[in-house]
DSSP file (Angstrom, degrees, kcal/mol; ACC not computed):
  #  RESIDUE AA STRUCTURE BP1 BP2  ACC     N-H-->O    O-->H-N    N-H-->O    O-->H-N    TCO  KAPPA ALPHA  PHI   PSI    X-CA   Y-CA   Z-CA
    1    1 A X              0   0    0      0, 0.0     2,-0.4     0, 0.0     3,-0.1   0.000 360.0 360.0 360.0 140.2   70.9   90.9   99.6
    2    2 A X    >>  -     0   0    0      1,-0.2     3,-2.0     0, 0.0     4,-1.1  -0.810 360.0-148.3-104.6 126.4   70.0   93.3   96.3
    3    3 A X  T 34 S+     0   0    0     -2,-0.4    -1,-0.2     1,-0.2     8,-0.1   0.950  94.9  57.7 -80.7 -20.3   70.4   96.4   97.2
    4    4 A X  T 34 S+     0   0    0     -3,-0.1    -1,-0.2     1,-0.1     3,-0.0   0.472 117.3  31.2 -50.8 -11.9   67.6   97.4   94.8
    5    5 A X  T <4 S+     0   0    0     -3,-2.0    -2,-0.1     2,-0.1    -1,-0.1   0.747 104.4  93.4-126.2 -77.9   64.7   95.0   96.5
    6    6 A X  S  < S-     0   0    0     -4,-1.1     2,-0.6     1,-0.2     3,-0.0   0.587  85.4 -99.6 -69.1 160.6   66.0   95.1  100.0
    7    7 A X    >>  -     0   0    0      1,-0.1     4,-2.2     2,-0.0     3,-1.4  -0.652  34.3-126.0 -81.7 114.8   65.1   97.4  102.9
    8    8 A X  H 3> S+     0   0    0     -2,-0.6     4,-3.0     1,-0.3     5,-0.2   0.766 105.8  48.5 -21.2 -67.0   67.6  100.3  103.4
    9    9 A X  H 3> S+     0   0    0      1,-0.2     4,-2.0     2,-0.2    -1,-0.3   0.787 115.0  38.5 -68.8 -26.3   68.2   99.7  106.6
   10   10 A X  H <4 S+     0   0    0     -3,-1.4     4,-0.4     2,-0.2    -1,-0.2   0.847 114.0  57.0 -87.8 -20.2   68.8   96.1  106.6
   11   11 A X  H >< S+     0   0    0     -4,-2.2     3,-0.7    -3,-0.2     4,-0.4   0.909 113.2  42.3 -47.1 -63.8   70.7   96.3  103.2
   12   12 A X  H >< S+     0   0    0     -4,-3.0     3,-2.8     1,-0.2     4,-0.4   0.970 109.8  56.0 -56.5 -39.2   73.0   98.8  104.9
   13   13 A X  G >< S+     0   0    0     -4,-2.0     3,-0.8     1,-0.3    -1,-0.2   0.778  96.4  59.6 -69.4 -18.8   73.2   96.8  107.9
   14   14 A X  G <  S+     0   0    0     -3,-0.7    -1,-0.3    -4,-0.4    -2,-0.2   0.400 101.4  64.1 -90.3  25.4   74.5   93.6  105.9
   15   15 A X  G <  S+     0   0    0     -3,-2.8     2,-0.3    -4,-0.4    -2,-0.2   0.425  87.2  85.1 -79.0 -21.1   77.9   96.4  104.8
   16   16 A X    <   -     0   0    0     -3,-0.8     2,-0.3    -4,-0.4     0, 0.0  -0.731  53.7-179.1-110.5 148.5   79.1   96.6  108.6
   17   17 A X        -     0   0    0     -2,-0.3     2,-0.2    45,-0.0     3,-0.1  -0.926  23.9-150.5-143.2 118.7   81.6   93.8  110.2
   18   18 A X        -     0   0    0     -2,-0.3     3,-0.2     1,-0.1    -2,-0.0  -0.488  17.8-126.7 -74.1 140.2   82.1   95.0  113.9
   19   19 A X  S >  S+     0   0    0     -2,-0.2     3,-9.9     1,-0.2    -1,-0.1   0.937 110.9  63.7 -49.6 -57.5   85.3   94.0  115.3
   20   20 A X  T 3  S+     0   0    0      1,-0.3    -1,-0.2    -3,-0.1     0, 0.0   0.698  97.9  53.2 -38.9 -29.0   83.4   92.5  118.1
   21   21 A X  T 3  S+     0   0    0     -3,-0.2    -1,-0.3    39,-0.1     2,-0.2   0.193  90.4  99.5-102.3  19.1   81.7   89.9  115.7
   22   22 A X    <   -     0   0    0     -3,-9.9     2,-0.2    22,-0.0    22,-0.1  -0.690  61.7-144.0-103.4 172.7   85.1   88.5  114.3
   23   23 A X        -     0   0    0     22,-0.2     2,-0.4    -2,-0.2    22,-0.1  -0.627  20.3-120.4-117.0 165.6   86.7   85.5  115.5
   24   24 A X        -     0   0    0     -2,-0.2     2,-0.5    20,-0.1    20,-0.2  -0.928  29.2-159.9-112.4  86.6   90.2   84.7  116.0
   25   25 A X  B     +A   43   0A   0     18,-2.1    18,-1.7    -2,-0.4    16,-0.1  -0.578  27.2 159.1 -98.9 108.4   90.4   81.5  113.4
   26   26 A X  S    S+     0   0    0     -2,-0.5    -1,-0.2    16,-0.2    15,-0.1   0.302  73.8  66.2-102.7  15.2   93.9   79.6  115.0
   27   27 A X  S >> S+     0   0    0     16,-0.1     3,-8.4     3,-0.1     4,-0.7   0.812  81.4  68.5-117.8 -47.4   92.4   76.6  113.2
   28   28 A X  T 34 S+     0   0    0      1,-0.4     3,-0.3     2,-0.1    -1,-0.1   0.728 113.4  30.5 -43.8 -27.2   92.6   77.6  109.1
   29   29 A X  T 34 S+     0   0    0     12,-0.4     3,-0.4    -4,-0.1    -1,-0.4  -0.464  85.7 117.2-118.8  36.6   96.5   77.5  108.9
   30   30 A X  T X4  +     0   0    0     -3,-8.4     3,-1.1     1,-0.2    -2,-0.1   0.776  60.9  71.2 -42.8 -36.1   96.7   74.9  111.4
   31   31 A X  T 3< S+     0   0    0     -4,-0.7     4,-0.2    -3,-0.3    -1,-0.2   0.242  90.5  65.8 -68.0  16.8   98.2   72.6  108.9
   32   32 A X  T 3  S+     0   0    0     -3,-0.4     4,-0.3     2,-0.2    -1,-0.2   0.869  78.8  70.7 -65.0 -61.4  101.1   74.5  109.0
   33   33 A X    X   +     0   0    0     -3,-1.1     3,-0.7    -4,-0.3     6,-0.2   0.439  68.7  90.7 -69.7 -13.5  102.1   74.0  112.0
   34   34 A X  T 3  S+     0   0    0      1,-0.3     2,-1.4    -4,-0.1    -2,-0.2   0.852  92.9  55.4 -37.7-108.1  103.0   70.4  111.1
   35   35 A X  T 3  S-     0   0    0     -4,-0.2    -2,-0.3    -3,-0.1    -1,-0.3   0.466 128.1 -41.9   2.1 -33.6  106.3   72.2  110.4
   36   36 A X    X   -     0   0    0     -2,-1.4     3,-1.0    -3,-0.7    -4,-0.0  -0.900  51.2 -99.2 159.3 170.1  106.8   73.8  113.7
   37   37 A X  G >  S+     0   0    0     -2,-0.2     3,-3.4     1,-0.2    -1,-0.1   0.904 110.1  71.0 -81.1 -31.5  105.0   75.7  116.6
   38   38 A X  G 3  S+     0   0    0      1,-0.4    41,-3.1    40,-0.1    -1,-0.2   0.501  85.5  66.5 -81.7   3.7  106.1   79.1  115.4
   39   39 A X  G <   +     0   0    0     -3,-1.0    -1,-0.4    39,-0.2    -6,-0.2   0.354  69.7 113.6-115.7  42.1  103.8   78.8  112.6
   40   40 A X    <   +     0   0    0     -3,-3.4    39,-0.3    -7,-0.1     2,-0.3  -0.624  40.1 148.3 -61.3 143.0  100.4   79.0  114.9
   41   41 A X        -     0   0    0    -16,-0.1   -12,-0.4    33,-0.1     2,-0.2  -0.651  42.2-120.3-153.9-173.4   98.7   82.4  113.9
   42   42 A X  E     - B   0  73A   0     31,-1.2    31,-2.4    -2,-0.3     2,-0.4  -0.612  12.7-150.1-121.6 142.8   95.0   83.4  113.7
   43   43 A X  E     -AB  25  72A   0    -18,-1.7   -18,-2.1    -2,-0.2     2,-0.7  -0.989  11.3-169.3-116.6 127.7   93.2   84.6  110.7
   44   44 A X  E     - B   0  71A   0     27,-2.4    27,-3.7    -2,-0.4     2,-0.3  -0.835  15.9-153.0-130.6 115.4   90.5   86.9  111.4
   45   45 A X  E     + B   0  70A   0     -2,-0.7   -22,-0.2    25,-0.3    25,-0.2  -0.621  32.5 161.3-111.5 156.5   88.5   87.4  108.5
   46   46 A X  S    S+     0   0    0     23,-2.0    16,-3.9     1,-0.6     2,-0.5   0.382  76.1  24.3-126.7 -38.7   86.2   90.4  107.1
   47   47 A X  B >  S-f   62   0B   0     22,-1.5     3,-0.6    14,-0.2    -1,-0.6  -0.957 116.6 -19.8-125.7 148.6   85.6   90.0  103.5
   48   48 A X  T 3  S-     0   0    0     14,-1.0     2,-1.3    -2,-0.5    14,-0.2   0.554  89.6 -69.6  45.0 167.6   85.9   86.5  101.5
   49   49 A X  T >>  -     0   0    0     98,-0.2     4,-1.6     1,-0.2     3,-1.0  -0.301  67.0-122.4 -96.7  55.1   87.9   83.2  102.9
   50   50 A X  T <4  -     0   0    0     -2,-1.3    99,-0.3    -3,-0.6    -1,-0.2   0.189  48.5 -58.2  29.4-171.4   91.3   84.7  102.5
   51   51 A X  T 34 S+     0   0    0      1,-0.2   101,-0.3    97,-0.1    -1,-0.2   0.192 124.8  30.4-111.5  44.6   93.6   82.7  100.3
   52   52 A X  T <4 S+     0   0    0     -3,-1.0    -1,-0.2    99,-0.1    -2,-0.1   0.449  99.1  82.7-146.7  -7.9   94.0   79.3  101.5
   53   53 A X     <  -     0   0    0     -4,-1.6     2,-0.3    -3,-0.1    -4,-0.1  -0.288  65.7-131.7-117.9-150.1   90.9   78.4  103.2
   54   54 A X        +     0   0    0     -2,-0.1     3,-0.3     1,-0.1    -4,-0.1  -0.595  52.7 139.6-144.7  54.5   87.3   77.1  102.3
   55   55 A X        +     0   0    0     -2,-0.3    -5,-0.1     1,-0.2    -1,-0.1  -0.196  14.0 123.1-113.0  53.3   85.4   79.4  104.2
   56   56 A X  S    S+     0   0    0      1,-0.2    -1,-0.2    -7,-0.1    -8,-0.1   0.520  71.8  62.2 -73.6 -16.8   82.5   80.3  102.1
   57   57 A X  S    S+     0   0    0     -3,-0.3     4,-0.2     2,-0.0    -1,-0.2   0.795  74.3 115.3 -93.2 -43.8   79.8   79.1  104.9
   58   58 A X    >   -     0   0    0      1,-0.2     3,-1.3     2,-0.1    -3,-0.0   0.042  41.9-178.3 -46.0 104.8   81.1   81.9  107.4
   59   59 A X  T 3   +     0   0    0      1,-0.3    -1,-0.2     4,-0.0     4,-0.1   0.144  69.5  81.3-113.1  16.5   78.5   83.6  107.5
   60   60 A X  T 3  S+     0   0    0      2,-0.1    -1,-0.3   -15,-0.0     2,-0.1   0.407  95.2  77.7 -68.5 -11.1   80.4   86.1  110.0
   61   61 A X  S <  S-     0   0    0     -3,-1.3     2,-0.4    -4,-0.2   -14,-0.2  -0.439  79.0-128.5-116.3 161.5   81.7   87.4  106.4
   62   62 A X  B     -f   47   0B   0    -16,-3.9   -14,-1.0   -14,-0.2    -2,-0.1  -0.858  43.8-104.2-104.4 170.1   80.7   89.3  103.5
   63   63 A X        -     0   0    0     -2,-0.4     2,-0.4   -16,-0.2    -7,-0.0  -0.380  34.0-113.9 -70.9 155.9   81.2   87.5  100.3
   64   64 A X        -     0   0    0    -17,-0.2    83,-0.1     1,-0.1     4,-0.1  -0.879  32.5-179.2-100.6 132.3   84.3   88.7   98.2
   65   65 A X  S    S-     0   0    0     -2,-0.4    -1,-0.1     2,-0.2    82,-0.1  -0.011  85.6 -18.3 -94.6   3.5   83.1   90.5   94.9
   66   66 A X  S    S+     0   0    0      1,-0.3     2,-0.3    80,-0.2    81,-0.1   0.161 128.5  34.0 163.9  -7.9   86.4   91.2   93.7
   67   67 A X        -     0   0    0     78,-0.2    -1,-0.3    80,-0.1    78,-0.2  -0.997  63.6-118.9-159.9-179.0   89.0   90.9   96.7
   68   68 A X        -     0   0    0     76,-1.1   -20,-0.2    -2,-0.3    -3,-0.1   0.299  27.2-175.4 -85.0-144.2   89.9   89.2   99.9
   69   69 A X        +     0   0    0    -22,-0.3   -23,-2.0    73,-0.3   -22,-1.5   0.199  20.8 140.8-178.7  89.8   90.2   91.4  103.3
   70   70 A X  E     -BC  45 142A   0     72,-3.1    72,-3.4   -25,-0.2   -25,-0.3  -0.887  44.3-120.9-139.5-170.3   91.3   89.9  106.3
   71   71 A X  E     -BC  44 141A   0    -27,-3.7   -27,-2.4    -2,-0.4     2,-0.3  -0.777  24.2-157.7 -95.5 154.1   93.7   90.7  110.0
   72   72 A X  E     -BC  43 140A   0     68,-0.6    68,-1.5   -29,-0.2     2,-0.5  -0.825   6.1-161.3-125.3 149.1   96.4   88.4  110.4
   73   73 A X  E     -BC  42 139A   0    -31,-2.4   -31,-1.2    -2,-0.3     2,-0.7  -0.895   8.0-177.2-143.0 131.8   97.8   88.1  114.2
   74   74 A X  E     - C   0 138A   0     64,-1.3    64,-1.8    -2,-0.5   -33,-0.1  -0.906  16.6-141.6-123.9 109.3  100.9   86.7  114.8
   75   75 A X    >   -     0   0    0     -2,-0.7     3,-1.5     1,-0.2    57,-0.3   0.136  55.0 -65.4 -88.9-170.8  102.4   86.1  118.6
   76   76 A X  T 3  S+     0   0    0      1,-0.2    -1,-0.2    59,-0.1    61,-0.1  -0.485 128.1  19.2 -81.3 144.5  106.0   86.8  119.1
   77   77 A X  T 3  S+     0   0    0      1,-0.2    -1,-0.2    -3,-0.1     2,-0.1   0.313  92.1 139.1  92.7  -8.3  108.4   84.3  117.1
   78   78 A X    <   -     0   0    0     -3,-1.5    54,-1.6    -4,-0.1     2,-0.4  -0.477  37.0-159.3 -91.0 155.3  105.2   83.4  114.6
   79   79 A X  B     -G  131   0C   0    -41,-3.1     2,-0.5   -39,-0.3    52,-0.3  -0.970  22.7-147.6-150.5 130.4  106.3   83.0  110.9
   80   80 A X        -     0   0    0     50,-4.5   -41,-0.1    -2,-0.4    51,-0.1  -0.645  44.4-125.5 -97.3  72.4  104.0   83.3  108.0
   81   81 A X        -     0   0    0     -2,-0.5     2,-0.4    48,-0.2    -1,-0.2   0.655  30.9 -77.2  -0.1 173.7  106.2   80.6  105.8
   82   82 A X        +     0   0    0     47,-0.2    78,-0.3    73,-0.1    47,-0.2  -0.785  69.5 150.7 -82.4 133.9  107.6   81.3  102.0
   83   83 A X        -     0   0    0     45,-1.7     2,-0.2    -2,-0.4    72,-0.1  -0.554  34.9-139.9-161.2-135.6  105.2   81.0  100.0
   84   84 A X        -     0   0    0     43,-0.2    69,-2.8    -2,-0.2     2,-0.7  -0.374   4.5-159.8 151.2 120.2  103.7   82.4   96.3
   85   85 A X        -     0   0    0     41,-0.3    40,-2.5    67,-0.2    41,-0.4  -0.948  11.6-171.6-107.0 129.9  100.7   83.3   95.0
   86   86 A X  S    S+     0   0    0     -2,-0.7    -1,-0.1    38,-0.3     3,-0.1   0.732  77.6  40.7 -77.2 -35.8  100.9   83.1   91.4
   87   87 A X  S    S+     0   0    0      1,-0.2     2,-0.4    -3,-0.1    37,-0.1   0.869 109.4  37.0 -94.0 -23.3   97.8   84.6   90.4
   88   88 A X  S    S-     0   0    0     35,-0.1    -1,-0.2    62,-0.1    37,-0.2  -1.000  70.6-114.8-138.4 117.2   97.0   87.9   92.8
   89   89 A X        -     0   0    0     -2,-0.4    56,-2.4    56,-0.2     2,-0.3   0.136  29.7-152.0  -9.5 137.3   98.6   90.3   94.2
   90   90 A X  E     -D  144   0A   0     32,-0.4    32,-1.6    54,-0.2     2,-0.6  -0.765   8.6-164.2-155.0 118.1   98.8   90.5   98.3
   91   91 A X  E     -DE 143 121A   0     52,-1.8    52,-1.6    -2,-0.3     2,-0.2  -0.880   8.0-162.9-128.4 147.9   99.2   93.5  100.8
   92   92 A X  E     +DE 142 120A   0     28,-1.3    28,-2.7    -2,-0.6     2,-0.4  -0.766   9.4 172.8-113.2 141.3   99.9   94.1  104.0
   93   93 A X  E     -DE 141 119A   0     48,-0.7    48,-2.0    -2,-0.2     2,-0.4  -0.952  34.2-128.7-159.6  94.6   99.4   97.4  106.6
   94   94 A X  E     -D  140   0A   0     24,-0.6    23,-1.4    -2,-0.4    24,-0.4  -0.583  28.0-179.2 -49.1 117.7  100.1   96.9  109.7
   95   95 A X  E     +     0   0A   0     44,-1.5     2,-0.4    -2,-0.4    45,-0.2   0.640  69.3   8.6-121.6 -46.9   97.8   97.7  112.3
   96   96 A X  E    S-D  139   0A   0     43,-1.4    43,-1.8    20,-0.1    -1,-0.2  -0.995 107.7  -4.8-149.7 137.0   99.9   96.7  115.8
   97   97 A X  S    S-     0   0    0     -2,-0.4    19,-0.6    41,-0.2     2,-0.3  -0.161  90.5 -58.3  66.9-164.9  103.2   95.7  116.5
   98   98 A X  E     -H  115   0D   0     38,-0.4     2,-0.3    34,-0.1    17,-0.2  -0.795  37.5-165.4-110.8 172.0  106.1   95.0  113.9
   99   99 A X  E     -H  114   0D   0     15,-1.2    15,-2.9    -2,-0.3     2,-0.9  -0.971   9.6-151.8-120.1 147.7  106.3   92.5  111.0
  100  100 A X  E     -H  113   0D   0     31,-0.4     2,-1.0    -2,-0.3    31,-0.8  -0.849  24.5-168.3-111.8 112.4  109.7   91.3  108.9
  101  101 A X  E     -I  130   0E   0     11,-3.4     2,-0.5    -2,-0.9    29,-0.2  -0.831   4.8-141.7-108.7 145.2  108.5   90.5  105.7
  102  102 A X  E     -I  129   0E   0     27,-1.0    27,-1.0    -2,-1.0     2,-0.6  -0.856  10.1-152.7 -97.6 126.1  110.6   88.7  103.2
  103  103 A X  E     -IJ 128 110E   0      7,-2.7     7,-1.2    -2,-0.5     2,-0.4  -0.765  23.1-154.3-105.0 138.6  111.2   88.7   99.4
  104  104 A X  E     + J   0 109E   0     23,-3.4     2,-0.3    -2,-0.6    23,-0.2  -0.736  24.7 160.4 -77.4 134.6  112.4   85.5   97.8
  105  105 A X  E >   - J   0 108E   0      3,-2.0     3,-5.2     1,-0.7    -2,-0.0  -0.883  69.7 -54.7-148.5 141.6  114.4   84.7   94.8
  106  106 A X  T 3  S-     0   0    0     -2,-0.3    -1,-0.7     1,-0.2     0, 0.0  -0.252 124.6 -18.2  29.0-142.6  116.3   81.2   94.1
  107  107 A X  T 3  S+     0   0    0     -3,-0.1     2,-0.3     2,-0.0    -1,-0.2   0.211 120.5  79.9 -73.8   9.7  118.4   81.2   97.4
  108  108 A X  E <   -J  105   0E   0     -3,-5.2    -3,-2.0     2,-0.0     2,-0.4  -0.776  55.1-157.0-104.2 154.4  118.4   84.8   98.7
  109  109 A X  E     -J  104   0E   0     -2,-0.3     2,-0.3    -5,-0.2    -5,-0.2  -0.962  10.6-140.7-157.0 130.5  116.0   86.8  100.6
  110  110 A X  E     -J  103   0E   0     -7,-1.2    -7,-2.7    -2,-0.4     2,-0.1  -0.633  24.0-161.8 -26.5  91.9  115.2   90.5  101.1
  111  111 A X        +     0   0    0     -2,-0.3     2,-0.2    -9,-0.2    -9,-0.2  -0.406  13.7 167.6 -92.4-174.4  114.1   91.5  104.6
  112  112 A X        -     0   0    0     -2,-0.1   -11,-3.4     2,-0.0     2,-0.7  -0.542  27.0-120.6-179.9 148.1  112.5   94.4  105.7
  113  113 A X  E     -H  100   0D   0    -13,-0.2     2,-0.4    -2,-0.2   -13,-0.2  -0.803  18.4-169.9 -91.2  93.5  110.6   96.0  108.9
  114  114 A X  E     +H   99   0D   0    -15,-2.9   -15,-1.2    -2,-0.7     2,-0.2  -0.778   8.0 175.0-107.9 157.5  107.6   96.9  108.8
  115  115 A X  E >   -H   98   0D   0     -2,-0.4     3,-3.0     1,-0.2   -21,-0.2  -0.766  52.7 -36.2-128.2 163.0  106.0   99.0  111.9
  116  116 A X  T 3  S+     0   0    0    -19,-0.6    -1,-0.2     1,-0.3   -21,-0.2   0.025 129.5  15.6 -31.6 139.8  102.3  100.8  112.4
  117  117 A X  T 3  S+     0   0    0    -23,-1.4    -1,-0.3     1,-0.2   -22,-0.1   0.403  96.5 132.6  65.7   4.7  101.0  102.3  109.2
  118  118 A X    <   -     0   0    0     -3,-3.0   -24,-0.6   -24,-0.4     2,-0.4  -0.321  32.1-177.5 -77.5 172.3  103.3  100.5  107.2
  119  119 A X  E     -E   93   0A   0    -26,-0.2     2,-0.4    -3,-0.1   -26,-0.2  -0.965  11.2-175.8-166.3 154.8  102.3   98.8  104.3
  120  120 A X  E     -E   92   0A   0    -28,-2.7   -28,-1.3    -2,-0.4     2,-0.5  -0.987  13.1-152.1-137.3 127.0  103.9   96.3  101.2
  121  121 A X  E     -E   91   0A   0     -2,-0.4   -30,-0.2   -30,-0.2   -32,-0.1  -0.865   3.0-158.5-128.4 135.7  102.5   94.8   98.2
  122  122 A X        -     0   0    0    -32,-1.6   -32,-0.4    -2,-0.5     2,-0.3  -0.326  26.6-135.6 -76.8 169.8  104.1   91.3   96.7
  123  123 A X    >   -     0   0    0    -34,-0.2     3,-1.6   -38,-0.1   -38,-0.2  -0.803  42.9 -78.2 -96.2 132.6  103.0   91.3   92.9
  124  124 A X  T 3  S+     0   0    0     -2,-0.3   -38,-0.3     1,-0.2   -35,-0.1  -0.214 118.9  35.0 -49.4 133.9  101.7   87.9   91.9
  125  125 A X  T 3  S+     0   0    0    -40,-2.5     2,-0.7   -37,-0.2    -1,-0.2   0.347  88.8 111.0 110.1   3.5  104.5   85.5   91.4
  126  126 A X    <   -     0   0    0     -3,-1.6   -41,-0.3   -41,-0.4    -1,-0.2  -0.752  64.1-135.5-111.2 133.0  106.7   86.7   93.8
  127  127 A X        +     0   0    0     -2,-0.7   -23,-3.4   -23,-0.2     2,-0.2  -0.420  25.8 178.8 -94.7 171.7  107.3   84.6   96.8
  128  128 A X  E     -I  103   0E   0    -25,-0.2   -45,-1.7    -2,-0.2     2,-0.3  -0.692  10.5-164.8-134.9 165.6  107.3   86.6  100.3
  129  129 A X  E     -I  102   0E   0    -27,-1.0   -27,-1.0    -2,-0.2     2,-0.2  -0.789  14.8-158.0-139.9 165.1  107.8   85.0  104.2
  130  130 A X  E     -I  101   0E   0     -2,-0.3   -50,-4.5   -29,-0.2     2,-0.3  -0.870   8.4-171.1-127.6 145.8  106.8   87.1  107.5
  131  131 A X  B     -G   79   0C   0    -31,-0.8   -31,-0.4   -52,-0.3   -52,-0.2  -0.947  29.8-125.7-132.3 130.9  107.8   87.0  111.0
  132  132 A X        +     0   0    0    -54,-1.6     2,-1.1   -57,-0.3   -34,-0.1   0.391  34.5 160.6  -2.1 -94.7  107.2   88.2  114.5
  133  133 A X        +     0   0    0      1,-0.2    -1,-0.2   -34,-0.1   -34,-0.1  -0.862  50.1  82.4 125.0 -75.9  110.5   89.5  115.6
  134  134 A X  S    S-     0   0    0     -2,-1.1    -1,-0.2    -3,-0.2     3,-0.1   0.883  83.8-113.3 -30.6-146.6  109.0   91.7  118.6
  135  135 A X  S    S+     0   0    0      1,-0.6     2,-0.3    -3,-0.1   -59,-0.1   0.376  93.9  52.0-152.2 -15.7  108.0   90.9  122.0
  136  136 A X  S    S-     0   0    0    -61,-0.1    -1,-0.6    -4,-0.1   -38,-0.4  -0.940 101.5 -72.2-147.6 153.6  104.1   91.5  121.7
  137  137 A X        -     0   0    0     -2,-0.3     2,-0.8    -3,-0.1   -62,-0.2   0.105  40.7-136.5 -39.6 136.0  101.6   90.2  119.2
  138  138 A X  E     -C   74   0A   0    -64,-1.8   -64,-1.3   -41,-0.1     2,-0.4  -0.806  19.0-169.7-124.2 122.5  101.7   91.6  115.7
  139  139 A X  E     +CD  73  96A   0    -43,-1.8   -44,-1.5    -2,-0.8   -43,-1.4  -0.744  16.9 164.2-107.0 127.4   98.0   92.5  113.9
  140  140 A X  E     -CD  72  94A   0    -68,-1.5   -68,-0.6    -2,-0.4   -46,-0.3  -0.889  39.1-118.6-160.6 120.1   98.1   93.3  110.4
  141  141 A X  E     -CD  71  93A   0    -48,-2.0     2,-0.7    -2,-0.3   -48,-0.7  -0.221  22.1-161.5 -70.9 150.3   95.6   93.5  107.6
  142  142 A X  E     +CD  70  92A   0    -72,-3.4   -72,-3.1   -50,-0.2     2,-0.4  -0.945  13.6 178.9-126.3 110.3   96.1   90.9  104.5
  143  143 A X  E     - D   0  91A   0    -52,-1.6   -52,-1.8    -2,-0.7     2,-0.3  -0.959   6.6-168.9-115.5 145.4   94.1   92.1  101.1
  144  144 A X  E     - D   0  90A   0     -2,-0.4     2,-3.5     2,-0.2   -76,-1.1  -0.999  26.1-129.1-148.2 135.4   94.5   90.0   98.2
  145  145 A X  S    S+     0   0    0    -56,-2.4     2,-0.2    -2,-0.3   -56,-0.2  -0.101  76.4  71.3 -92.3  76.1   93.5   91.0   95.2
  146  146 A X  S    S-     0   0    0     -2,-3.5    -2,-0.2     1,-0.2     3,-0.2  -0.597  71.1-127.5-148.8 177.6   91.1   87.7   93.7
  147  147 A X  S    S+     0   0    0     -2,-0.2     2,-0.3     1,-0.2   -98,-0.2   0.701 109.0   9.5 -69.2 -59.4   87.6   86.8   94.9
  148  148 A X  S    S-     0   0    0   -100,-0.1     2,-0.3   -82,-0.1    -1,-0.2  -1.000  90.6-158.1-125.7 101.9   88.8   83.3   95.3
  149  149 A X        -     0   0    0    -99,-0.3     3,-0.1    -2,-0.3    -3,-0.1  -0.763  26.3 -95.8 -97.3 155.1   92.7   83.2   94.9
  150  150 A X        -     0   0    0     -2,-0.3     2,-0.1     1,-0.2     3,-0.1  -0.067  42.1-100.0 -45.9 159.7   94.6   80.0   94.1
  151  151 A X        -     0   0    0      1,-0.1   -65,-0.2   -99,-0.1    -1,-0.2  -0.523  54.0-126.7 -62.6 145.7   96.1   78.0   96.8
  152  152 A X        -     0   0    0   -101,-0.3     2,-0.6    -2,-0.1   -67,-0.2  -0.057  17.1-110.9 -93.2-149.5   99.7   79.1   96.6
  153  153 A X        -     0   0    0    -69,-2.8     2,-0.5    -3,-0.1     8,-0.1  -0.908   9.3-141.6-136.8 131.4  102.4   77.3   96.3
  154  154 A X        -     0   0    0     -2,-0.6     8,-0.2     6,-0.2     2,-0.2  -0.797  25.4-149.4 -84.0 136.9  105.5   76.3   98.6
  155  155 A X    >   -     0   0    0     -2,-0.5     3,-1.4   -72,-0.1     6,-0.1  -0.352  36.3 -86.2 -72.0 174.4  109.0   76.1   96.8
  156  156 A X  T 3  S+     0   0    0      1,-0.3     2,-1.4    -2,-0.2     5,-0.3   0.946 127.9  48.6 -45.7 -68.8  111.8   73.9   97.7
  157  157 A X  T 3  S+     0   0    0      1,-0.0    -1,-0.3     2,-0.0     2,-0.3  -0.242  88.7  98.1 -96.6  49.3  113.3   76.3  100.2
  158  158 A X  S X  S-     0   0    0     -3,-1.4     3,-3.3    -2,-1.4    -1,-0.0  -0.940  75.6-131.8-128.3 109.2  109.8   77.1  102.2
  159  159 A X  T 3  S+     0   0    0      1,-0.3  -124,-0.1    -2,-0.3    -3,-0.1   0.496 106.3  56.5 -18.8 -32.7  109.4   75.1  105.5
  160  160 A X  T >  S+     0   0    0    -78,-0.3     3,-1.5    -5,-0.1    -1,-0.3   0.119  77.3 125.0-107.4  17.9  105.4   74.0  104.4
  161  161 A X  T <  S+     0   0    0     -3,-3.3    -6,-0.1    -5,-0.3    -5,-0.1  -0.481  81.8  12.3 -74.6 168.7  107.1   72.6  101.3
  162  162 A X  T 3  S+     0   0    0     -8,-0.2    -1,-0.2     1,-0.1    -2,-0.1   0.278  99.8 129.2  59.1 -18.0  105.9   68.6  101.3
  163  163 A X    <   -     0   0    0     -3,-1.5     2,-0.2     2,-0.0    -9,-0.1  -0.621  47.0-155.2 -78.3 150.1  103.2   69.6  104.1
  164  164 A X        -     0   0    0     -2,-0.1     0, 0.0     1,-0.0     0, 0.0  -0.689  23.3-123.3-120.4 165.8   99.4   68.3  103.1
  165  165 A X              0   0    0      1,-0.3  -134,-0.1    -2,-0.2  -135,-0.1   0.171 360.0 360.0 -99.0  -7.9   96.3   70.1  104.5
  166  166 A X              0   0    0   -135,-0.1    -1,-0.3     0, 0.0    -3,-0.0   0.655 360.0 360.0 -78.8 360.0   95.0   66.7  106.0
């Protein structure tokens, strides 16, 4: 919609994403879960098709113009793998519960606790894990800073390494 041609009100009105009209997508990272149950979570997305899936039709969404924007929700024990986006940045701000995110390098890794109102940002190239820890579900916004970011990439010592998306 242009906002220059379009009718104010309906212009504004394609700006707003209700909670109420998102979905809880347990399907986009399903292929994960080839690896194990604990990597089920739900993508619930606002802005653009986050950065692994092909969701350009969702027409729940606004188009990304210059970043991603979406909630991540992760039940107790759920693990967001090791992983690396080479090209974009990606941060995370917890909204509910805790997350442990992890920084990678060769065989050591970095933990740290984050709790409401916390927030981290990876730098492209670095790779990061999360997990659940807690005892109730953990909701957390994921911006990534591409329109369309590469698929990332698993190393050697990340559980989805060898998994395909079929």
């Amino acid at each position: 919609m242009d906002y220059e041609t379009a009718e104010l009100e309906a212009y504004t009105n394609s700006l707003i994403l209700t909670k109420d009209s998102r979905h809880e997508d347990w399907d986009t990272l399903g292929f994960q879960a080839k690896a194990g149950d604990q990597f089920k979570r739900a993508q619930i997305r606002y802005v653009g098709s986050g950065a692994t899936g092909n969701h350009e039709s969702d027409n729940r969404t606004i188009a990304s113009r210059g970043f991603t924007f979406s909630n991540m929700l992760l039940p107790p024990g759920a693990e967001g793998p090791e992983h690396t986006h080479h090209d974009v940045e990606e941060a995370f701000f917890v909204l509910e519960g805790e997350v442990e995110v992890g920084i990678h390098r060769d065989d050591a890794v970095e933990k740290r606790t984050l709790g409401y109102r916390d927030m981290i940002v990876v730098p492209a190239g670095v790779p990061r894990s999360l997990k659940n820890n807690g005892d109730t579900n953990a909701l957390f916004c994921v911006i990534i800073g591409a329109q369309k970011p590469q698929i990332p990439t698993y190393p050697e010592t990340s559980a989805m390494h060898g998994i395909t998306r079929d």
